[in-house]
SEZARO-325493 format. One record per atom (N, C-alpha, C): chain; atom name; x, y, z. Coordinates in nm, 2 decimals, padded with zeros to 4 digits. Each point is the difference from the previous one (the first is absolute). Example, Ala and Ser with C-alpha at 12.3 -4.5 7.8 and 13.67 -1.06 7.14 Angstrom:
<nodes>
+--------+-------+--------+--------+--------+
| cadena | atomo |      x |      y |      z |
+--------+-------+--------+--------+--------+
|      A |     N |  01.32 | -00.57 |  00.78 |
|      A |    CA | -00.09 |  00.12 |  00.00 |
|      A |     C |  00.09 |  00.12 |  00.00 |
|      A |     N | -00.04 |  00.11 | -00.07 |
|      A |    CA |  00.09 |  00.11 |  00.00 |
|      A |     C | -00.08 |  00.11 |  00.08 |
+--------+-------+--------+--------+--------+
</nodes>
This chain:
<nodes>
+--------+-------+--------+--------+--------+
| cadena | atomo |      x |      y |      z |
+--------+-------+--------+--------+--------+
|      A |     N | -00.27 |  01.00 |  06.22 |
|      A |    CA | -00.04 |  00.10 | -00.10 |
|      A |     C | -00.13 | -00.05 | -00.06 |
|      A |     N | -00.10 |  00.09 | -00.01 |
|      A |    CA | -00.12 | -00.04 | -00.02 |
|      A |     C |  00.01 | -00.04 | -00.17 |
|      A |     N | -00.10 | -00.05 | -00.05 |
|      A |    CA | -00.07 | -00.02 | -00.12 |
|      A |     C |  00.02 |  00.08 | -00.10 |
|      A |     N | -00.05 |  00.11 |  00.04 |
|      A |    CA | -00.04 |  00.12 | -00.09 |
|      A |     C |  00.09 |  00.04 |  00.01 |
|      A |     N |  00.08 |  00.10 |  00.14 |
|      A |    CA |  00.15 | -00.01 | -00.05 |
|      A |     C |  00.09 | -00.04 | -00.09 |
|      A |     N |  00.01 | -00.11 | -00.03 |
|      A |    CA |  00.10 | -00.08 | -00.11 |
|      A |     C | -00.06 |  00.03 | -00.14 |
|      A |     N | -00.13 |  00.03 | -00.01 |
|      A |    CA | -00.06 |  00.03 | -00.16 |
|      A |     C |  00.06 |  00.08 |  00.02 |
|      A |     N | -00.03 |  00.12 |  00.10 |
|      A |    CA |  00.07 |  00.15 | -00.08 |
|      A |     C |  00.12 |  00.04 | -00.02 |
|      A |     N |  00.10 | -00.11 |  00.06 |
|      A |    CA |  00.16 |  00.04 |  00.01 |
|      A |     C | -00.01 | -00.08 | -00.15 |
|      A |     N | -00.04 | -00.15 | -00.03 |
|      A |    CA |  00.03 |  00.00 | -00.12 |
|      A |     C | -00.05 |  00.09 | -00.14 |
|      A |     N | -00.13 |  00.06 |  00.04 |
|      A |    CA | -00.03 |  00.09 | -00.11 |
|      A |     C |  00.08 |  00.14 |  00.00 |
|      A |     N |  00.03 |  00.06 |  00.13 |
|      A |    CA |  00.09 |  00.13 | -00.02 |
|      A |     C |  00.11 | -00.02 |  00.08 |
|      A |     N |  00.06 | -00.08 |  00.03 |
|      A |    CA |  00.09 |  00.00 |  00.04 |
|      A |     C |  00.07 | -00.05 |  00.14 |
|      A |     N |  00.14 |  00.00 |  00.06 |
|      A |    CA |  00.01 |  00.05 |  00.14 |
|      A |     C |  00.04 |  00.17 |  00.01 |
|      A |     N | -00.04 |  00.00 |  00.10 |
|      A |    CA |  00.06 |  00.17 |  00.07 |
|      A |     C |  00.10 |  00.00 | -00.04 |
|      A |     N |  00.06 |  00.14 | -00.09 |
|      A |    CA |  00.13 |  00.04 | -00.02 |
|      A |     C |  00.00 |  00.14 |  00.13 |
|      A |     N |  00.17 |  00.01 | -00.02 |
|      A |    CA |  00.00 |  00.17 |  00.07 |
|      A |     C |  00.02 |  00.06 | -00.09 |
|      A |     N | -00.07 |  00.15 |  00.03 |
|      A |    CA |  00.02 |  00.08 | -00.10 |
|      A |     C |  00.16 |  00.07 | -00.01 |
|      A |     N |  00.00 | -00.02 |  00.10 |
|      A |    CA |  00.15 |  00.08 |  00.03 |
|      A |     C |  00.11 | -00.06 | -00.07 |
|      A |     N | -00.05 | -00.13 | -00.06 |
|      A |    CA |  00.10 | -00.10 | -00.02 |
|      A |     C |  00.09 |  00.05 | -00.16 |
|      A |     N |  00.08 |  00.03 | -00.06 |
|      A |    CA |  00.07 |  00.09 | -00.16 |
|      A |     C | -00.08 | -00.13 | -00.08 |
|      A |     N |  00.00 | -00.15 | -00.03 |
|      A |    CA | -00.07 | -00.09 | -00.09 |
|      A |     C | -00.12 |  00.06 |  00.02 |
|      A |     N | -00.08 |  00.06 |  00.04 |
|      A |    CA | -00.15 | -00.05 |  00.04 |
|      A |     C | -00.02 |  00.16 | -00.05 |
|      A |     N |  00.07 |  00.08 |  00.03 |
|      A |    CA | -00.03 |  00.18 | -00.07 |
|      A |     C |  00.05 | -00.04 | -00.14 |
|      A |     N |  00.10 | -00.04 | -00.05 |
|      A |    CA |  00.01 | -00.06 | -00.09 |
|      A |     C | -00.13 | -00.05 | -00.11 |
|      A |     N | -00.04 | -00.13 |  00.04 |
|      A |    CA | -00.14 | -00.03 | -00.06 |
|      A |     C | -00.08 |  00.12 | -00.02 |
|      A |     N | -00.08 |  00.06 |  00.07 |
|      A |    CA | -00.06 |  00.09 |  00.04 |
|      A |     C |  00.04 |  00.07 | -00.08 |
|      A |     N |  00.08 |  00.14 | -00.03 |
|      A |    CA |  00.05 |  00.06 | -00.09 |
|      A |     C | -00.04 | -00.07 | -00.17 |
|      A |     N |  00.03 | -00.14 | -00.02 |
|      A |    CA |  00.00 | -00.05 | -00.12 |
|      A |     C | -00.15 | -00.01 | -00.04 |
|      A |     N | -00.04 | -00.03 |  00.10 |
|      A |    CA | -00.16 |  00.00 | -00.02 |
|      A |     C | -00.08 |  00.10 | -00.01 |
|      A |     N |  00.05 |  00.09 |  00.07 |
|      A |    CA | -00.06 |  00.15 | -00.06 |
|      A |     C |  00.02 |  00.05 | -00.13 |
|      A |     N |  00.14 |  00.01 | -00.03 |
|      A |    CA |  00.04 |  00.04 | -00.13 |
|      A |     C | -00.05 | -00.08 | -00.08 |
|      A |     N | -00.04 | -00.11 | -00.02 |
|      A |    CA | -00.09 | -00.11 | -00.09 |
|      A |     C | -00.13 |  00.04 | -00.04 |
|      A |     N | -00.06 |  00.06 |  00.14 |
|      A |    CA | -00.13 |  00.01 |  00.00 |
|      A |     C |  00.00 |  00.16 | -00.10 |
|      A |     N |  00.08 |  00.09 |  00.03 |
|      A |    CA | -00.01 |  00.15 |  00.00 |
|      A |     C |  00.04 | -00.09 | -00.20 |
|      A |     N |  00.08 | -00.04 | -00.03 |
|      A |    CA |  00.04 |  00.01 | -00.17 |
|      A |     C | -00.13 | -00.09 | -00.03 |
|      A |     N | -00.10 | -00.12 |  00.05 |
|      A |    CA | -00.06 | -00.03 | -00.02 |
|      A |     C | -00.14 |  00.06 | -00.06 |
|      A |     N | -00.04 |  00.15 |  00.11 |
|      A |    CA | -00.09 |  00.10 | -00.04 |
|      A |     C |  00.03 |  00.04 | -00.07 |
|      A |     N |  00.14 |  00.12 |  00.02 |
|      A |    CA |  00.01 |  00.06 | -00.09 |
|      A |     C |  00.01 | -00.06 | -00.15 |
|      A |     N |  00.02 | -00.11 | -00.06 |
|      A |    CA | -00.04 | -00.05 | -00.08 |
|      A |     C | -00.11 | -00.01 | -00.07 |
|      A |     N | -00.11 | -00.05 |  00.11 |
|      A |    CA | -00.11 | -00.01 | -00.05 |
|      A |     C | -00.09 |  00.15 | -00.03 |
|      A |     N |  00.03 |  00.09 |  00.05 |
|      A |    CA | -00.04 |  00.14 | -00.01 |
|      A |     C |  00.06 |  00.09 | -00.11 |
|      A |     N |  00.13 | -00.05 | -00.06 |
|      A |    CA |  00.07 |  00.05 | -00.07 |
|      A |     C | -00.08 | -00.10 | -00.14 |
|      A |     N |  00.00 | -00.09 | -00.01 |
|      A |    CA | -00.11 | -00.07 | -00.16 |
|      A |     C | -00.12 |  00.01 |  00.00 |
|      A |     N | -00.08 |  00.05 |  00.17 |
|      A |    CA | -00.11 |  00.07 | -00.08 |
|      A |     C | -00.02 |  00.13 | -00.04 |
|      A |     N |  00.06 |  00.07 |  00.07 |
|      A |    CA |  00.03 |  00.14 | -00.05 |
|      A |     C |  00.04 |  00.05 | -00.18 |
|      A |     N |  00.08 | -00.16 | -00.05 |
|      A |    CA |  00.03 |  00.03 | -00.16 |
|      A |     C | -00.05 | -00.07 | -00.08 |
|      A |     N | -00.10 | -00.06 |  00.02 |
|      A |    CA | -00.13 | -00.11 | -00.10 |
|      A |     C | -00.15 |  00.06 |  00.05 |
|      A |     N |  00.00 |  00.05 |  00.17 |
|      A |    CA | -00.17 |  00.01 |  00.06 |
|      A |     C | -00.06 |  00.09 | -00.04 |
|      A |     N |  00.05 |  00.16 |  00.02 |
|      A |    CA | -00.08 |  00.08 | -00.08 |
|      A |     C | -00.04 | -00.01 | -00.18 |
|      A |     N |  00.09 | -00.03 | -00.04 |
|      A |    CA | -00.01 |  00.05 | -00.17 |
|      A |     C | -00.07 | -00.11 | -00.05 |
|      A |     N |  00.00 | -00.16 |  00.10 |
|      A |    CA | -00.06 | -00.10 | -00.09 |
|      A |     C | -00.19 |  00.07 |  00.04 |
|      A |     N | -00.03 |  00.02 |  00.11 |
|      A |    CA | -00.08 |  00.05 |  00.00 |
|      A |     C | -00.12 |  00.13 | -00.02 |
|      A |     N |  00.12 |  00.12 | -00.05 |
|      A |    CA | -00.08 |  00.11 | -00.06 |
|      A |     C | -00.01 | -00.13 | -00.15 |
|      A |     N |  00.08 | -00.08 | -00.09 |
|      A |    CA | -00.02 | -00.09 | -00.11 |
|      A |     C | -00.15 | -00.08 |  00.02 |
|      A |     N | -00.02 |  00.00 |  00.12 |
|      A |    CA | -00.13 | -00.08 |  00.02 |
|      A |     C | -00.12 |  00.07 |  00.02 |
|      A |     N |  00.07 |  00.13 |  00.00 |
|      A |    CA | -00.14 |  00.06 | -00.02 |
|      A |     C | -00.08 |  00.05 | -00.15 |
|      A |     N |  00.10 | -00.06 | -00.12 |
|      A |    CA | -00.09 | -00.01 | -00.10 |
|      A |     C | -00.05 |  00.17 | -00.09 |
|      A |     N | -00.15 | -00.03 |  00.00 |
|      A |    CA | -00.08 |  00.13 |  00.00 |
|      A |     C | -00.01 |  00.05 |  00.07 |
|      A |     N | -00.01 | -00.06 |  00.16 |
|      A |    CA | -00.03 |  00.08 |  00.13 |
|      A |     C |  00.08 |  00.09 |  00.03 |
|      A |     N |  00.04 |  00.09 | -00.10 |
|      A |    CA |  00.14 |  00.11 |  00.08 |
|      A |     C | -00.04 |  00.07 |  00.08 |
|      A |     N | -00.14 |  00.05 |  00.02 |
|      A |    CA | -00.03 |  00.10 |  00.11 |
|      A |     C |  00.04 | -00.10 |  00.13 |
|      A |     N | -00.02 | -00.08 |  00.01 |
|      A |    CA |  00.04 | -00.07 |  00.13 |
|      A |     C |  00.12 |  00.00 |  00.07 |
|      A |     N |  00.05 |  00.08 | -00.10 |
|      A |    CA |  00.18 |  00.00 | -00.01 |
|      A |     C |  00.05 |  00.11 |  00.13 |
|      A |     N | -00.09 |  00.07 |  00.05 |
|      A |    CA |  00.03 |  00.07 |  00.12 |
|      A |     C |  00.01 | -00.09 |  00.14 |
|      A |     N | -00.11 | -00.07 | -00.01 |
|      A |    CA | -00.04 | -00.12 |  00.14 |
|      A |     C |  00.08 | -00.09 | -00.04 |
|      A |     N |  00.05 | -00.04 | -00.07 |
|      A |    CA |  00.09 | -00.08 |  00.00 |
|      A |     C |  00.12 |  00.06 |  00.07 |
|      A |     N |  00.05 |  00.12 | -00.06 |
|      A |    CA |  00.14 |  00.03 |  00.07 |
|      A |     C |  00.01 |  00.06 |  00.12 |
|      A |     N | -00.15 |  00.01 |  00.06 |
|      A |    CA | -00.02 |  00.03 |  00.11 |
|      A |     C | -00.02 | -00.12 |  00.13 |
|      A |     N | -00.01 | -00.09 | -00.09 |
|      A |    CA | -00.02 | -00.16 |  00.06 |
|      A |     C |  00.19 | -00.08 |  00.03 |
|      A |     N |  00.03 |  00.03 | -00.10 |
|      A |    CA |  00.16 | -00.02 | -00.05 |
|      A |     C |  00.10 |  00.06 |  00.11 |
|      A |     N | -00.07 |  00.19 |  00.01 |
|      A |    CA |  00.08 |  00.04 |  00.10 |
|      A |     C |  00.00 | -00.05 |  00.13 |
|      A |     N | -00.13 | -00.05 |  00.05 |
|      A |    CA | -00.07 |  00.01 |  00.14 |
|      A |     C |  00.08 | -00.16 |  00.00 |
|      A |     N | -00.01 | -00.14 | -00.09 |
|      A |    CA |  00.07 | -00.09 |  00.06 |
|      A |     C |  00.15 | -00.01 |  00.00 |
|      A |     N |  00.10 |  00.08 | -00.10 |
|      A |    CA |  00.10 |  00.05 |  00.03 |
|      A |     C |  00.02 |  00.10 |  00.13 |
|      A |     N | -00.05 |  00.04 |  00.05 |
|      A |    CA |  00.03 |  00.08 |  00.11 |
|      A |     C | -00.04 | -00.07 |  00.16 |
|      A |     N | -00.12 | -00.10 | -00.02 |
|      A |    CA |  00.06 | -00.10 |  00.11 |
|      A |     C |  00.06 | -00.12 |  00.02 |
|      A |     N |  00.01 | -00.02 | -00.15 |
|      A |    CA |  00.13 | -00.11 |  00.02 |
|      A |     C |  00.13 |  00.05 |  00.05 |
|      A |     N |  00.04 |  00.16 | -00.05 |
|      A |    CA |  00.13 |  00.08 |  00.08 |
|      A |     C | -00.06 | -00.02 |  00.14 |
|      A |     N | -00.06 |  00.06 |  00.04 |
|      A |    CA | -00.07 |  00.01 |  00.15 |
|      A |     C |  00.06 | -00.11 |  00.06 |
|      A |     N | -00.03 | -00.15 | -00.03 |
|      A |    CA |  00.02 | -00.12 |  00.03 |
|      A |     C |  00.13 | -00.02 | -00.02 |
|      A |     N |  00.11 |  00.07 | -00.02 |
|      A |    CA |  00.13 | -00.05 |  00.03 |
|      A |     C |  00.06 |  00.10 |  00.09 |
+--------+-------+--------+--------+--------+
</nodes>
């Protein structure tokens, strides 16, 4: 077994089968990790991100449209991305 071989079995692993119920198992847990993980993070900024920042805009209220137009457009590809 070559060199490089053995780095990457120790960095990711050996071959599993997919077919194997342990190994769909993992797989499964790690998705749902990942999915409560987002949705987490999209769920605290959605209830601190807008309002701390129309707050930051001060006297600038006219700005207060491109902001929520800024707001919508990165909320809508962060959905996009899941």
């Amino acid at each position: 077994m070559p060199f490089v071989d053995k780095i990457g079995e120790a960095v990711i692993g050996k071959p599993r089968d997919p077919l194997h119920p342990d190994t769909r198992h993992n797989i499964t847990l790690i998705a749902f990790l990942a999915w409560v993980g987002l949705g987490a993070d999209g769920l605290s900024s959605a209830c601190y991100g807008p309002a701390e920042a129309f707050l930051a805009l001060g006297p600038y209220t006219h700005f207060g449209l491109y902001l929520a137009a800024a707001t919508f457009l990165t909320v809508f590809i962060i959905a996009l991305a899941y």
